[in-house]
C-alpha positions in Angstrom: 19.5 28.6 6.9 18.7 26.2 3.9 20.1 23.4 5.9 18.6 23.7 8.5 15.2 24.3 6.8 16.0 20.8 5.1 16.0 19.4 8.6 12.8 19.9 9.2 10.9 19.2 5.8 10.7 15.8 3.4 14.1 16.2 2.5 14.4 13.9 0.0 11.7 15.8 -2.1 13.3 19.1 -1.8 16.9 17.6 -2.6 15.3 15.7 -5.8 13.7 18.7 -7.3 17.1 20.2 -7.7 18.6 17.3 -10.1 19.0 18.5 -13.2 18.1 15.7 -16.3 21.6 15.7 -18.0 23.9 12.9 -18.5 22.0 9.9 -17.5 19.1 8.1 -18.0 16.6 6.6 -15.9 14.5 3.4 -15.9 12.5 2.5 -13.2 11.0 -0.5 -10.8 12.6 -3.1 -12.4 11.4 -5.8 -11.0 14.1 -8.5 -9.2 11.7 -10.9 -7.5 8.1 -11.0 -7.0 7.2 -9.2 -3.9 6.0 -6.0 -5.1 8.7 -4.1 -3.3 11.6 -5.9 -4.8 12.0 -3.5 -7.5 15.2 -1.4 -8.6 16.1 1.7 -10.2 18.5 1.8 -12.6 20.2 5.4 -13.1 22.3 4.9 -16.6 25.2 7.6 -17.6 25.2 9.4 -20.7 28.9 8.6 -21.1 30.0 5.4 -19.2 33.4 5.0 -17.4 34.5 1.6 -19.3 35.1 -1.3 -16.9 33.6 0.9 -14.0 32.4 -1.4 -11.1 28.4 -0.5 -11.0 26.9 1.5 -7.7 24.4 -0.7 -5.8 22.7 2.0 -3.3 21.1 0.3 -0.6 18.7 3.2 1.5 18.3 3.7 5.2 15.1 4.1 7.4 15.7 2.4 10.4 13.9 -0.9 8.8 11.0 0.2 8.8 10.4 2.7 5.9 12.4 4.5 3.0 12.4 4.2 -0.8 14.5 3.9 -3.5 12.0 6.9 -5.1 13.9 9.3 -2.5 17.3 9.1 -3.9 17.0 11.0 -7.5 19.7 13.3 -6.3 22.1 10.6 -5.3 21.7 8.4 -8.7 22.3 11.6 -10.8 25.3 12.4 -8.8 26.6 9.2 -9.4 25.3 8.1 -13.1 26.4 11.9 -14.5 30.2 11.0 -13.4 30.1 8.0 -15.5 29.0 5.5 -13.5 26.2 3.0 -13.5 23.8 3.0 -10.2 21.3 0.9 -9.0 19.0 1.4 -6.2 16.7 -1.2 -4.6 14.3 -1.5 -2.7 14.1 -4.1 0.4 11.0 -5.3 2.0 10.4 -3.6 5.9 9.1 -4.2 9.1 7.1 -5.2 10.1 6.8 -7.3 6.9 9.7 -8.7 7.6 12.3 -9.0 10.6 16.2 -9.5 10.5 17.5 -11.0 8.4 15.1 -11.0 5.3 15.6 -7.0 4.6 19.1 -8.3 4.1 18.9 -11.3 1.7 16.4 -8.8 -0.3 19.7 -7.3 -1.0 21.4 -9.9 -2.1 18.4 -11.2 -4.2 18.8 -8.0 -5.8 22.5 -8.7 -6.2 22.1 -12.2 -8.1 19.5 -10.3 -10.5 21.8 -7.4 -11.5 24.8 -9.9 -11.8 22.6 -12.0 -13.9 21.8 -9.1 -16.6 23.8 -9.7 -20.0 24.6 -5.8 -19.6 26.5 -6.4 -16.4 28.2 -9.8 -16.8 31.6 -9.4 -15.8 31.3 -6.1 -14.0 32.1 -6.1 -10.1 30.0 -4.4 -7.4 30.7 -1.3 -5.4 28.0 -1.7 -2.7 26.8 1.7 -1.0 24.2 2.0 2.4 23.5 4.8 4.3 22.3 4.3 7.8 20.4 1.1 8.3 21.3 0.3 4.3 24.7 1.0 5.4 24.4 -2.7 7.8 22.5 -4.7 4.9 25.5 -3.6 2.9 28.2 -4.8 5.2 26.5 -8.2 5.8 26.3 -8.7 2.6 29.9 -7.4 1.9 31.4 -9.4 4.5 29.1 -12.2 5.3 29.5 -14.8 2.9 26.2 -16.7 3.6 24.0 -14.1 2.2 25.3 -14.1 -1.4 26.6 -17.4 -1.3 23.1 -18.7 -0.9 21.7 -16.3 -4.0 24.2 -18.1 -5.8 27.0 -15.0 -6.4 30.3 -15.6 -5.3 31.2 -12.7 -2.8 35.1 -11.6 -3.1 34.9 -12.0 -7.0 31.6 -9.8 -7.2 31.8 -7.5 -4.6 34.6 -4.7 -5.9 34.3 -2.8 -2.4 32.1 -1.5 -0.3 31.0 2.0 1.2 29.9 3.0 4.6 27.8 5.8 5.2 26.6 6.6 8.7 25.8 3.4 9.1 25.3 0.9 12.2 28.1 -2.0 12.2 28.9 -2.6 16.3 25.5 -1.6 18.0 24.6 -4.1 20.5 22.4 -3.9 23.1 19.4 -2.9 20.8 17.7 0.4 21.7 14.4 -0.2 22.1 12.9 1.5 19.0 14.8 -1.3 17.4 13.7 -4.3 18.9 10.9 -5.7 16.9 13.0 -5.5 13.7 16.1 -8.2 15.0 13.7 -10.9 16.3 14.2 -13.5 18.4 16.6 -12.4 20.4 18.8 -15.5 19.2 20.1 -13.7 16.0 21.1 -10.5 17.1 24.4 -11.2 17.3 24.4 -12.2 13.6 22.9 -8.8 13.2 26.1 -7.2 13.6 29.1 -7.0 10.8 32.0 -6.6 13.5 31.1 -10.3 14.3 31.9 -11.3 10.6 35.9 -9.4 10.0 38.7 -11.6 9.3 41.3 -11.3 7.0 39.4 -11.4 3.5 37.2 -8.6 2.9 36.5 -6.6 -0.1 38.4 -2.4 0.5 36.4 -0.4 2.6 35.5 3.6 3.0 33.7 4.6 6.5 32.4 7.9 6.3 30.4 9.7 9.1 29.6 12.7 10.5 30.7 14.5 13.7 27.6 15.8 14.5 25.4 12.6 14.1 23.1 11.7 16.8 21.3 9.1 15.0 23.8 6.1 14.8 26.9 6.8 16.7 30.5 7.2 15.1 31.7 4.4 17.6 29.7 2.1 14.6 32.8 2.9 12.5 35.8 3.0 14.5 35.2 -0.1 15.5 34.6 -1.3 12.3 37.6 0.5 10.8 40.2 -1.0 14.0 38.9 -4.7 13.1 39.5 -4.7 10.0 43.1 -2.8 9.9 44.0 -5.0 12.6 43.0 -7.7 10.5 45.1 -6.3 7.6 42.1 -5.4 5.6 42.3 -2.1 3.1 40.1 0.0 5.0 39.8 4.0 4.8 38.0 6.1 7.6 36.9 9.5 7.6 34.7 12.2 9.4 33.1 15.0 8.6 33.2 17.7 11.1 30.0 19.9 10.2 27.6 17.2 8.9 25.5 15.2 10.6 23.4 11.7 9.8 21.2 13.2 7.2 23.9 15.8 6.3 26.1 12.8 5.0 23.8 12.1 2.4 22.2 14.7 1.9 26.1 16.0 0.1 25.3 14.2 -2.7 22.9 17.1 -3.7 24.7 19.2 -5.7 23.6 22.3 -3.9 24.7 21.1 -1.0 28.6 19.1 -2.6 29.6 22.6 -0.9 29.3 21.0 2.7 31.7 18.3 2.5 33.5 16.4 0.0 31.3 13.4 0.3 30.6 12.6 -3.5 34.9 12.9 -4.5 35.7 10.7 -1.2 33.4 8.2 -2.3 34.4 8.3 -6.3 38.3 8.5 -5.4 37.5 4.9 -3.7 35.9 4.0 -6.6 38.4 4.7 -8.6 41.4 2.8 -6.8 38.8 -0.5 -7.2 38.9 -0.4 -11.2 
């Protein structure tokens, strides 16, 4: 019943006033350029894993809207484990088109990489839905980081997959505006960029999503095994594209083992 309630309200408000304030700390809008949306939040643990990579949580929305102020619940889960996360924001459309919201990622990259508290410390980059493609592009497009100055395979520890869109040409038309002209679509998509030197890779997606469809990650996750990447695929039967995410909550960890899948990675990167 809960879920379903969740469904139907602001989610992300709901979720966040269930995160307790123990074992981490939180500073926010730090700023990483000078748009006022390029700001960050930075979710510190209480007890830090030593030589952890840090979390870089890059939010969905379709493009078009989300903040890194909805994802309380998902920096506590991380930051009260040990681990250091930060959350950006990225500026939308129709501010902006393809493929700014992505280098906004990757000026937020060269920023954190930059910070005397993080020199030497690789990056586990995390999206969820369209955050889930910025953070492929910039995990295995080399042009993106390589022009913010950050050297991709020695930064980038791994990356993580949530629901997100990797293989989703032709546009659907609610989409259009934000990959304009119609030139760079094809740049749009990360199954255009796998060859045989990516950082390790975890897919994760629900059965029952009717947002972005699953066939975003197989296809993904047969490229890049056939291209002898490390690359680990898994779906949830009972959650859906909000469902996915919305496991990070601890009252909801019950649903699926979303938080351990994605820390297990983790751990195997150190």
């Amino acid at each position: 019943m809960l879920s379903k309630l969740i469904e139907k309200i602001d989610r992300a408000a709901l979720l966040n006033k269930t995160v307790g304030k123990r074992g981490y700390s939180l500073e926010r809008d730090i700023a990483f350029g000078h748009n006022p949306r390029l700001r960050l939040d930075h979710y510190k643990p209480a007890q830090a894993i030593t030589d952890a990579p840090l979390a870089v949580f890059i939010h969905g929305g379709t493009w078009e809207e989300g903040s890194k102020d909805d994802y309380l619940f998902v920096g506590e889960a991380f930051a009260a484990r040990g681990y250091h996360l930060l959350v950006p924001n990225y500026r939308l459309y129709p501010e902006v088109t393809f493929p700014e919201f992505v280098e906004d990622g990757a000026t937020a990259l060269a920023w954190i990489t930059k910070q005397e508290d993080f020199k030497g410390h690789k990056v586990v980059l995390i999206g969820h839905s369209a955050g889930g493609l910025n953070a492929a592009l910039l995990a295995m497009d080399k042009t993106y980081l390589e022009r913010a100055g950050v050297d991709r395979m020695s930064t980038i520890a791994g990356f993580i997959g949530l629901a997100g869109g990797y293989d989703f040409l032709p546009l659907e038309e609610d989409v259009y505006g934000r990959f304009f002209p119609f030139e760079t679509r094809d740049q749009s998509q990360a199954i255009n960029y796998v060859d045989d030197r990516h950082p390790p890779t975890l897919l994760l997606y629900g059965a029952k999503d009717r947002t972005v469809h699953p066939h975003n990650a197989v296809s993904l996750n047969k490229s890049l095994l056939e291209t002898r990447n490390l690359c680990e695929f898994k779906i949830y039967p009972n959650l859906g594209h909000i469902g996915i995410l919305s496991a990070f909550a601890r009252i909801f960890r019950w649903r699926a083992p979303v938080l351990e899948d994605c820390l297990s990675f983790i751990k195997k990167l150190r």
